[in-house]
C-alpha positions, 0 to 999 in steps of 0.5 A: 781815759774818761778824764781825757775824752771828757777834757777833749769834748770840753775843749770841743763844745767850746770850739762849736760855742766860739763858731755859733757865737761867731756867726751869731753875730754876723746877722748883727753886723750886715745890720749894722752895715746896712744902717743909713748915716745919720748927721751929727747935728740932725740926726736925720739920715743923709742921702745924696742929692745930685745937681746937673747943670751946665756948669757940672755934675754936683753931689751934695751929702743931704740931710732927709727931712722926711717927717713933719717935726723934721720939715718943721725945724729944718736947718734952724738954729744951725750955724754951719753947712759946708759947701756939699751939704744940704737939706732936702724937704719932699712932698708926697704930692707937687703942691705949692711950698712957701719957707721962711728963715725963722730962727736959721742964722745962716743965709740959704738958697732955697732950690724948688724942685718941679715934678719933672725933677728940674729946678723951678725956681730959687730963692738965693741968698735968703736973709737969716731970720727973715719971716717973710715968706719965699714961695715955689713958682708952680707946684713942687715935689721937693725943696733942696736947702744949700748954704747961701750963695752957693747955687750962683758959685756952681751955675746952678739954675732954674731948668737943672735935673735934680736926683734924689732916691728915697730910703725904701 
């Protein structure tokens, strides 16, 4: 009779482990969940980046370079980016930007995002490893890198609304 209860309790608590263990990991899970992508080249998390236009809604899956080293490499050495991809460089505060192609083999258009969220300007069609410098025309608070040529094929312009929300 002890032997039975014994073997009984034994198959019990190891049930209870199975169940505790079991929700043990689900906290992990809704972690894992929850983590922000991150591009296979980059490793910078991606977000999306609206464009309106009057030619469209675009969406664009985004690379984040959100720090000063990721700022800083940018989209060099890079040899592809597919047409709803993109980088995007915030400021903390508008200011004046200026960007170069050193070391990006691909052409680029560089979008100048004002405070109000609008195109200010772009820079189509930048020539790859250029040094020469490509400014905004006033104070931005972001600069929206797509693949070169790209803004012209959608009818992206000067004056659309560009949204954009930062991980907290």
């Amino acid at each position: 009779m002890v032997r039975w209860l014994s073997t009984i309790l034994a198959f019990a608590l190891a049930a209870c482990s199975a169940t505790d263990a079991g929700n043990a990991s689900a906290p992990a899970q809704d972690r894992a969940a929850e983590a922000p992508a991150l591009h296979p080249v980059s490793g910078l998390e991606l977000i999306t980046v609206s464009i309106s236009s009057a030619e469209g809604f675009f969406e664009f899956e985004t690379e984040l370079a959100n720090s000063p080293e990721a700022q800083a490499q940018g989209l060099m050495f890079r040899t592809q980016l597919g047409d709803f991809e993109g980088m995007i460089f915030p400021s903390a505060t508008p200011q004046m930007r200026s960007f170069w192609m050193k070391n990006t083999p691909l052409p680029l258009d560089i979008i100048f995002i004002a405070p109000d969220n609008r195109i200010l300007n772009i820079a189509q069609n930048t020539t790859p490893y250029s040094l020469e410098s490509v400014p905004s025309d006033g104070p931005a608070i972001a600069v929206f890198e797509i693949r070169g040529g790209r803004s012209a094929e959608l009818g992206i312009k000067p004056g659309d609304l560009v949204q954009w929300e930062l991980p907290q």
